[in-house]
BAVONU-998852 format. One record per residue (C-alpha): x, y negated, z. Coordinates in steps of 0.2 Angstrom, whole numbers, plus 5000, padded with zeros to 4 digits. Each point is the difference from the previous one (the first is absolute). Layout:
! residues N
XYZ ...
This chain:
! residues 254
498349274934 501550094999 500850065019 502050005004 500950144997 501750094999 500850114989 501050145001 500950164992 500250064981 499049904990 499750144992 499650105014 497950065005 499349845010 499650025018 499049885007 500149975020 498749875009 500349975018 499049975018 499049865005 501449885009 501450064990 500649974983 500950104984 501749985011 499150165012 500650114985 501849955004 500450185011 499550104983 500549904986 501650065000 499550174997 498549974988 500749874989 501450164995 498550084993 498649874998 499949834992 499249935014 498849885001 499849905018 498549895001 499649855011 498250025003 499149845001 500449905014 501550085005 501549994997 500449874984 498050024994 498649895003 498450035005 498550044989 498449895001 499450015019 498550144993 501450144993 499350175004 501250144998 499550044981 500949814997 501550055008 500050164989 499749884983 501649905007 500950165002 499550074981 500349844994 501949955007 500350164993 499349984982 500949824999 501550095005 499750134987 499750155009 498550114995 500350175008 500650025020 500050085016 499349915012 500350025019 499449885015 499950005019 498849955010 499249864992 501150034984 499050175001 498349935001 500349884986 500950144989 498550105000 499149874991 501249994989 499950194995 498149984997 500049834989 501550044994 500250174997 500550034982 501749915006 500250115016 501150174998 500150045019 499449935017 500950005017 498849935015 501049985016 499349965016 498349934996 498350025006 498550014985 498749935010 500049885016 499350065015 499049865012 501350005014 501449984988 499049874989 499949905018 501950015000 500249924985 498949865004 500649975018 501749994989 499449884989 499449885011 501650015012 500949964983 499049874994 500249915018 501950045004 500950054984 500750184997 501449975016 498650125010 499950154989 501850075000 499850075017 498450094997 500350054983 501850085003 499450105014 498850084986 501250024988 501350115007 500350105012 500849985017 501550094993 500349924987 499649815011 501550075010 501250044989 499849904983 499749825006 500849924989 498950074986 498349965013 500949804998 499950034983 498250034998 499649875014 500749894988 498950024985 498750025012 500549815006 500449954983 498250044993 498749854995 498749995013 498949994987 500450134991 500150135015 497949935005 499750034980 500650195002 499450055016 498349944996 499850114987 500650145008 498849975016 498750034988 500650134988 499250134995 500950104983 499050175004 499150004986 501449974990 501450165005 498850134988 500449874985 501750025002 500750114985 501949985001 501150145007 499949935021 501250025014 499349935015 501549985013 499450005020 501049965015 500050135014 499949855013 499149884992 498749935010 499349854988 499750144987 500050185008 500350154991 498350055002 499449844988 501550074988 499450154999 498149964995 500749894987 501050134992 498550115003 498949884989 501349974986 499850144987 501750105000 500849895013 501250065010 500749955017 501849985008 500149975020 501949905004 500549975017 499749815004 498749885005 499149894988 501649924990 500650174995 501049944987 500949885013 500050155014 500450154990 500949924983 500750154993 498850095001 498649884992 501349984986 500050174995 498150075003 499749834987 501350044989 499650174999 498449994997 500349884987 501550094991 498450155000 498949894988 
């Protein structure tokens, strides 16, 4: 099936694709299109049951939603990208660079873990079942409080009202389908596979992925290499500039 997307930039410009966090959709790229679509034809994808995409079939695993990705892009006719995702973006992005490889130039994983641990896997499914009972009206207050910092809660509210909004607007159904695979992921296998040119981007106050899970990642990736910005776990919300331009300079470097 093919997934929802938006294009922007040069046609004629390198492609960089960007997949987004569970809850979210493609309009989380908003605070860095500006800058990347000068340089990039950018490619914003709803994955599937967010934003303007529908769900897969109730089994998809995470190498269906890579296929999904690879294939919007091929009907489009894009064969050669960067691709960048955060959070879940990032999980399913690294599927995409193992069955997909021979169409992946560069990879950017932001804030994302490669393997659930049992607590965190508890989480998720306490966060399903709140959702499948009450709808997503009961996840914004927890899940902002992750996902940025204090500060930026203080002094950047109308972007935090943003993000409650996708947060809000996302099909219950497709939030249950996302956080089920990721309380039972386990991609550990799969960073030694990766043979694209990596940057793997942490968050110094990120607490649903620390820097010390960035770090193995990038430790496990062959010639990875790692950048720390000052935010929480949105870092492209929280620090936008600089997100923008550790992305586009590492894909400028390709």
């Amino acid at each position: 099936m093919s997934l929802n997307y938006h294009l922007e930039g040069a046609e004629d410009a390198p492609v960089l694709v960007l997949l987004h966090a569970i809850a979210t959709s493609s309009e989380l790229w908003r605070p860095q299109l500006g800058v990347l679509s000068r340089h990039f034809r950018v490619v914003r994808i709803d994955l599937p049951g967010h934003g303007q995409s529908a769900l897969l079939h109730p089994d998809a695993t995470y190498a269906d939603y890579a296929d999904a990705v690879a294939a919007t892009l091929a009907g489009a006719g894009i064969d050669r990208y960067v691709l960048a995702g955060l959070s879940f973006g990032a999980m399913v992005s690294m599927q995409v660079a193992v069955r997909h490889a021979v169409s992946v130039r560069g990879l950017v994983l932001a804030n994302c873990m490669a393997k659930t641990p049992p607590p965190v896997a508890q989480m998720w499914q306490n966060r399903i079942a709140a959702v499948a009972s009450n709808g997503m009206d009961g996840q914004t207050a927890p899940t902002l409080e992750r996902w940025f910092t204090p500060g930026f809660h203080a002094k950047a509210r109308l972007t935090v009202e943003w993000v409650r909004s996708m947060i809000l607007n996302t099909p219950p159904q497709g939030f249950i389908a996302a956080a089920g695979m990721i309380s039972t992921m386990d991609h550990s296998g799969l960073l030694p596979q990766i043979a694209c040119p990596t940057l793997v981007l942490a968050g110094a106050h990120d607490q649903a992925a620390p820097v010390t899970g960035l770090e193995a990642i990038a430790a496990q990736i062959p010639g990875a290499r790692l950048e720390t910005l000052d935010a929480a776990h949105l870092a492209n919300v929280e620090a936008p500039v600089a997100f923008a331009e550790a992305v586009g300079s590492f894909a400028h470097s390709l």
